[in-house]
Every structure is written in C-alpha cells, then in structure tokens.
C-alpha positions as CSV (number, residue, x, y, z in Angstrom):
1,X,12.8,-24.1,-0.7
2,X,9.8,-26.2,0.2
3,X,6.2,-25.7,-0.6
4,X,5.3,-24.7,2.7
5,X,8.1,-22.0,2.9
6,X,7.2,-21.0,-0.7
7,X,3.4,-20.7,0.3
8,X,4.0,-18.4,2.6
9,X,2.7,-20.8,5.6
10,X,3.2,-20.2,9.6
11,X,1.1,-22.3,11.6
12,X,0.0,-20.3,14.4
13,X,0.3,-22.3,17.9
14,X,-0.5,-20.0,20.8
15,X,-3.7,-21.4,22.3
16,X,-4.0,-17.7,24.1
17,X,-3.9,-15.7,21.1
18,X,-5.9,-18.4,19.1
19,X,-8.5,-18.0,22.1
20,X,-8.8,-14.1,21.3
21,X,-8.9,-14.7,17.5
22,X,-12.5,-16.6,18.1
23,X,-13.5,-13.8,20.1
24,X,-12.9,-11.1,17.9
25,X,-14.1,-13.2,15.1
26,X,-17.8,-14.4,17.2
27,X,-19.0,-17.3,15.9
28,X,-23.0,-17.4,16.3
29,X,-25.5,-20.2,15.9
30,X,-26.6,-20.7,12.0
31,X,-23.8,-18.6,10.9
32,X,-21.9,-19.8,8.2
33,X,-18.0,-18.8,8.1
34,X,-15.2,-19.5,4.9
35,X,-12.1,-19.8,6.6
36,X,-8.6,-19.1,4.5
37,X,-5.4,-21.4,4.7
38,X,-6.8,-23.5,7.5
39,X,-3.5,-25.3,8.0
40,X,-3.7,-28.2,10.6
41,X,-7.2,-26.7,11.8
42,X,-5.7,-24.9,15.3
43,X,-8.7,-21.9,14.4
44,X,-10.9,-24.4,12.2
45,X,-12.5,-26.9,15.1
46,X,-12.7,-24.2,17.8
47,X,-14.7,-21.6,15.2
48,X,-16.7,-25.2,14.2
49,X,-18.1,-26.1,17.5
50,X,-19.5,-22.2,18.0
51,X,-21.1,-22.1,14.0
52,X,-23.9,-23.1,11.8
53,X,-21.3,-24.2,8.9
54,X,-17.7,-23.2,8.4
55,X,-16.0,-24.1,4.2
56,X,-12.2,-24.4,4.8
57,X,-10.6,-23.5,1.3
58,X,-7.0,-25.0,1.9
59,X,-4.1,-25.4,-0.9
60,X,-1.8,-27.4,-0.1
61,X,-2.8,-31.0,-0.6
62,X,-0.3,-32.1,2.0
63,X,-2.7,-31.2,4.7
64,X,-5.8,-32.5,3.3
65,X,-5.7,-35.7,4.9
66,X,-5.3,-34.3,8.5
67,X,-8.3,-31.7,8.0
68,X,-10.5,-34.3,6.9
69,X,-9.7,-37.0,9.8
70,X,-10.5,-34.2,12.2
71,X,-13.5,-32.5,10.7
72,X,-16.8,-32.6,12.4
73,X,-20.3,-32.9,9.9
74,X,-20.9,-29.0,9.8
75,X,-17.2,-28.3,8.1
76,X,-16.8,-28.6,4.3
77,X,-13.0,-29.7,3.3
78,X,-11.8,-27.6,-0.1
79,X,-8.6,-28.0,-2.0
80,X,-7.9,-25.1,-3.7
81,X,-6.7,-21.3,-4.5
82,X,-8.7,-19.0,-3.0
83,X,-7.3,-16.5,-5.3
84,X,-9.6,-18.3,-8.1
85,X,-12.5,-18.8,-6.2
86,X,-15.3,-16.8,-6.9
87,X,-17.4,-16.7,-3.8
88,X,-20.8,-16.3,-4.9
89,X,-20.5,-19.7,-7.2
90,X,-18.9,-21.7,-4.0
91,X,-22.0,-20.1,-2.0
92,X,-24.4,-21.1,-4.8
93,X,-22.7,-24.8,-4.6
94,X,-22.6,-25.2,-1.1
95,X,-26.6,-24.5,-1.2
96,X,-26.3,-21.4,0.4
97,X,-26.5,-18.9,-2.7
98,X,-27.9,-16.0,-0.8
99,X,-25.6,-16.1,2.5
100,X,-24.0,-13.4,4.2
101,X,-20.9,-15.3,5.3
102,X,-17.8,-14.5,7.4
103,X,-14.4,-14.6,6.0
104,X,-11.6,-15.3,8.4
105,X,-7.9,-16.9,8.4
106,X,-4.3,-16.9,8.8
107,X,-3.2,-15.7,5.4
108,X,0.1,-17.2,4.5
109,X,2.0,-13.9,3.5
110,X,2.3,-14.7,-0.1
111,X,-0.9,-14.5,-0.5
112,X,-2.3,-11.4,1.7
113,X,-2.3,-8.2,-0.8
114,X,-3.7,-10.0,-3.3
115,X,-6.8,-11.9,-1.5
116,X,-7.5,-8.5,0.3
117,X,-8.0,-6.7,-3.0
118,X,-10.2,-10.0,-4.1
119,X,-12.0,-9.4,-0.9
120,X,-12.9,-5.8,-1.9
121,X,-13.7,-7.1,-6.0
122,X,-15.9,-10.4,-4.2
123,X,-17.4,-7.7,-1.3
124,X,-21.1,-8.5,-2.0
125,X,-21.5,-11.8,0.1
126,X,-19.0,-10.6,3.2
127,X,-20.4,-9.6,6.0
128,X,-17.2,-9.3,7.8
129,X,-13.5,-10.4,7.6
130,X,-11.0,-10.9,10.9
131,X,-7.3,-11.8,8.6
132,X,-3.7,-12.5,11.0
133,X,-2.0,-10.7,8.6
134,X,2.1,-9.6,8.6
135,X,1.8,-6.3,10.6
136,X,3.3,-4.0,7.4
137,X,-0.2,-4.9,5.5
138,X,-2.2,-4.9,8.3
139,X,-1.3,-1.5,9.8
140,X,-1.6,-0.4,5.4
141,X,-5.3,-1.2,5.3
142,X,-6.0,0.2,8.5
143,X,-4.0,3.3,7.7
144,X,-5.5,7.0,8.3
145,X,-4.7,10.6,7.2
146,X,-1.0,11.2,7.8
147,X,-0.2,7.8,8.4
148,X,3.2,6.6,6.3
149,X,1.2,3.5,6.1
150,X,-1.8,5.0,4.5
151,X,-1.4,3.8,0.6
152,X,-4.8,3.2,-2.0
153,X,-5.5,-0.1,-0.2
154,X,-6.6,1.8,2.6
155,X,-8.8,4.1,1.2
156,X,-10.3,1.3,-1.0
157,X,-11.3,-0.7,2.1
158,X,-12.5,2.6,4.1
159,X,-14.9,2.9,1.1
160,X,-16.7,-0.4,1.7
161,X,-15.8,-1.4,5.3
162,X,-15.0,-0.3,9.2
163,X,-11.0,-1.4,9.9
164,X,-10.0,-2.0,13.0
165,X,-6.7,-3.2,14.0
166,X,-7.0,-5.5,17.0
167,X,-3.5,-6.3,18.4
168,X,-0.5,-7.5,17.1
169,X,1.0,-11.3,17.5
170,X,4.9,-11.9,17.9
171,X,6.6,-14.2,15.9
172,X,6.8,-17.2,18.5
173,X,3.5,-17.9,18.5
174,X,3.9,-19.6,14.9
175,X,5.4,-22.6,13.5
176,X,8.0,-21.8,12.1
177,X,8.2,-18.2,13.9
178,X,8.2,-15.5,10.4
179,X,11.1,-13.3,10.4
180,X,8.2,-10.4,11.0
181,X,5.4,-9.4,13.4
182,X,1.8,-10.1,12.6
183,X,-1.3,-8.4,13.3
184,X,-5.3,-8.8,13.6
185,X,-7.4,-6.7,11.5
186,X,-11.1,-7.1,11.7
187,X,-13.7,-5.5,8.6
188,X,-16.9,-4.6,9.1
189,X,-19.4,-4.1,6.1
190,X,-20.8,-0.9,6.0
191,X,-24.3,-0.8,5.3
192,X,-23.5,1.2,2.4
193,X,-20.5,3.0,1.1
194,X,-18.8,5.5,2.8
195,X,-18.7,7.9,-0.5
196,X,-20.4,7.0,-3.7
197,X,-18.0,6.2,-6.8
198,X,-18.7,5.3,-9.8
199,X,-16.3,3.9,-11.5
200,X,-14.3,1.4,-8.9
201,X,-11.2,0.7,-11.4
202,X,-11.0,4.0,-12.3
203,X,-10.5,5.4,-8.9
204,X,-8.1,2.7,-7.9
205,X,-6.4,3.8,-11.0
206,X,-6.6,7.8,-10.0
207,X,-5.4,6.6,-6.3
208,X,-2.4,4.7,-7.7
209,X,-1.2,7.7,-9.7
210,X,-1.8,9.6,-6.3
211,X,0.6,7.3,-4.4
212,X,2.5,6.9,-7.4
213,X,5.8,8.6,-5.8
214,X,5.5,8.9,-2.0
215,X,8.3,11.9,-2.0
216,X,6.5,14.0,-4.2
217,X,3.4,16.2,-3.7
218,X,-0.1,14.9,-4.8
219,X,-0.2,17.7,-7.6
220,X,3.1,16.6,-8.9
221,X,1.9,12.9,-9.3
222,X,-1.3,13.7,-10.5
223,X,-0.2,15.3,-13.8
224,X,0.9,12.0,-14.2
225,X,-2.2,11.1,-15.2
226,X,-2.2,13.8,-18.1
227,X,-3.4,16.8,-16.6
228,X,-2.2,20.3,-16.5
229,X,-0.5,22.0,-13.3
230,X,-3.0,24.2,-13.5
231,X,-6.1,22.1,-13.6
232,X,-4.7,20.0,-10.6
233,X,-4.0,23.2,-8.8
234,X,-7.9,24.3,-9.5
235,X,-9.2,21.1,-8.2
236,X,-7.2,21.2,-5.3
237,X,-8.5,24.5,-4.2
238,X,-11.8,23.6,-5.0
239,X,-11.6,21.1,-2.0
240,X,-9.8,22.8,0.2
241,X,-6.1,21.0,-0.2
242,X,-3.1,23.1,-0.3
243,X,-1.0,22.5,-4.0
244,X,2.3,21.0,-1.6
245,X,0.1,18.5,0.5
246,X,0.8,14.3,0.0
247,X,-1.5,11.5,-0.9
248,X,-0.9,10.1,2.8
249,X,-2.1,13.2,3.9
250,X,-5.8,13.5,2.3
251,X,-9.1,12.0,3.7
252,X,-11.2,9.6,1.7
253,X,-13.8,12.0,0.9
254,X,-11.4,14.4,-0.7
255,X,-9.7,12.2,-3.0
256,X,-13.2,10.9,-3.6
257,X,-14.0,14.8,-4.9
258,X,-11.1,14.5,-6.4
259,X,-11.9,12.1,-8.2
260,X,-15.3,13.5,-9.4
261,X,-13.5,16.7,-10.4
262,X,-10.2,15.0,-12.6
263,X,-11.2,11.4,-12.9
C-alpha cells in the first residue's frame, strides 16, 4: 500500500464542484482560514486570492515542495498532523492569538471521525467549518431524530454548532475516484450552546452507553451504565419518552435532561 492510499488521500479535481466548495465556504477580506490536507492546492490558491491569510496544515511531506512553489505571500506552508495540533498555540504562533478562523478541507478519510471530534474539543477559536467528507460521516453528523444515521457525534455537534449538509460529490471527481460517495457539510458556531452541559466527557460518555446497541431500546442500554430498570424507566417518564423508544429516536434536549436526571 502506498502512503497516499494509507493516508486516506483523494485529490479532488472537478473545477465545478471545487467552484461551489469556495462558495459555500465564502472567503472575505481580512479573514483568516486553516485549511486541512491541502493536497496539490486545487481549494488552497482559489480560497487564497479571496482571504486575508489562509495556514495549510499538510502531512505528507511529498507534497510540500509543490505547495510552497505555488504559494502566494498571504498562505503559511505547515508539515504536520493536524490531529496534534492544538489550534490556539498555532494561532498564538502565527501572531493571530485572538482570531476567529475558518476551518475547511478535504479530509482524507482516515482521518475524518477523529479531527471532527478534535474540532468539537478545539471549538473555541472556529467560527465555522465546510469538511468534503465520505457521505456515511457526513450524513452521521448531520443526523436528526429518527435518522439511522443519527449516532453521539451528532448530537455532540448540534450542541455547539448549525449542520448543514450541502450536496454530495461522486467519486469521479477525485484522483484516484474512492470506492464511496462524498459529501459537504458546512458548521456554523452557535453563539452559544444549544443546551447547557456540564460535564462534556461525561455526556459523551452517557450518549455512547445510549447508542451502545443500536437494536435495543434506550432503557435497555442505559442500565448499562449501572442503573436500575426502574430508575431509567422514572427518568424516561419524567421527560416524556416512552420505556421502548431508541437513542436515534430522542432529540438533543431530551437526552440532555437525561442526562441532568441519570448522569
């Protein structure tokens, strides 16, 4: 396997859909944008001529070279994970330590759960995030009551941000095509969060119990967690849920009562 296959890495190449990416992701004057896995720089230059400053944090060293030939004086070069970058120290380096910055990119699929859930631990600095993602994921964070989609991620991110999923690309606009679709999602910050919580960990940990066993009824995975039938069956009441309803099922605000009531 090479390095590119094992990163994860399809080039997108579609001028068109590249062309609707910038729009969705509307670059403005001083702005300053991180892009992720900017690959040859198909999003990088068009997104630099329309921004204040863009930071392109790329790993693989192979296309390093390339980037810098091509990079015009507002765009900043970086060779490195983004999984261990912390964001407010590259702000703080880059001289910009109380920005509100963009994040946007093509995440190479090895990569996409994880930096998501970085996104939502880093959220402070984002303003906003537009991510070509495989479709699966996207259509997962961007997942509703009743969706078969809908999973912790989503209600983590409806927290903290407004999802939208834009529109979905088809494998031959990359290079190499992936053997799945991909989608667009954009994230808006919300001014502040949807529900209050507490304790962030400890409801991701409640939610994961929730989703623990997608077949089995919310009060059945909750005990789980320790709890008697009949203290799950109590809390459900007390917000309205029926004792046979499924994690995909409930609202954000519920399981945040939930939450407050079991956690």
């Amino acid at each position: 396997m090479t390095k590119r296959k094992a990163l994860g890495q399809h080039f997108l190449a579609n001028r068109h859909i590249l062309g609707k990416i910038v729009t969705v992701i509307d670059p403005r004057g001083e702005e300053l944008i991180v892009e992720v896995g900017p690959g040859k720089g198909a999003l990088t230059f068009p997104l630099a001529g329309r921004c204040g400053r863009l930071i392109a944090i790329e790993k693989d060293p192979a296309l390093i070279p390339g980037l810098l030939e091509k990079k015009p004086e507002n765009v900043v070069i970086l060779e490195q994970d983004v999984l261990e970058t912390d964001f407010r120290e590259l702000l703080r380096r880059e001289g910009d330590p109380g920005a509100a910055v963009k994040v946007v990119g093509n995440l190479p699929y090895s990569i996409s759960t994880p930096f998501l859930f970085k996104i939502l631990e880093d959220r402070g600095p984002v303003s906003r995030g537009v991510f070509l993602l495989q479709k699966e994921v996207a259509e997962r964070v961007a997942a509703g009551p009743g969706s078969k989609r809908r999973a912790p991620m989503s209600i983590l991110f409806e927290l903290d941000f407004e999802v939208r999923l834009r529109f979905t690309v088809q494998p031959g606009a990359f290079s190499p095509p992936p053997r799945v679709q991909s989608a667009l999602i954009s994230l808006e910050k919300r001014e502040k969060p949807l529900f209050a919580v507490g304790d962030r960990e400890g409801f991701r940990r409640f939610l994961r119990a929730a989703f623990a066993e997608r077949r089995k009824t919310l009060a059945n995975n909750l005990r789980k967690l320790g709890l008697s039938a009949e203290a799950v069956k109590r809390a459900l009441a007390a917000v309205s849920l029926d004792d046979k309803i499924r994690a995909e099922q409930v609202d954000t605000g519920r399981f945040v009562e939930l939450f407050g009531l079991l956690g």
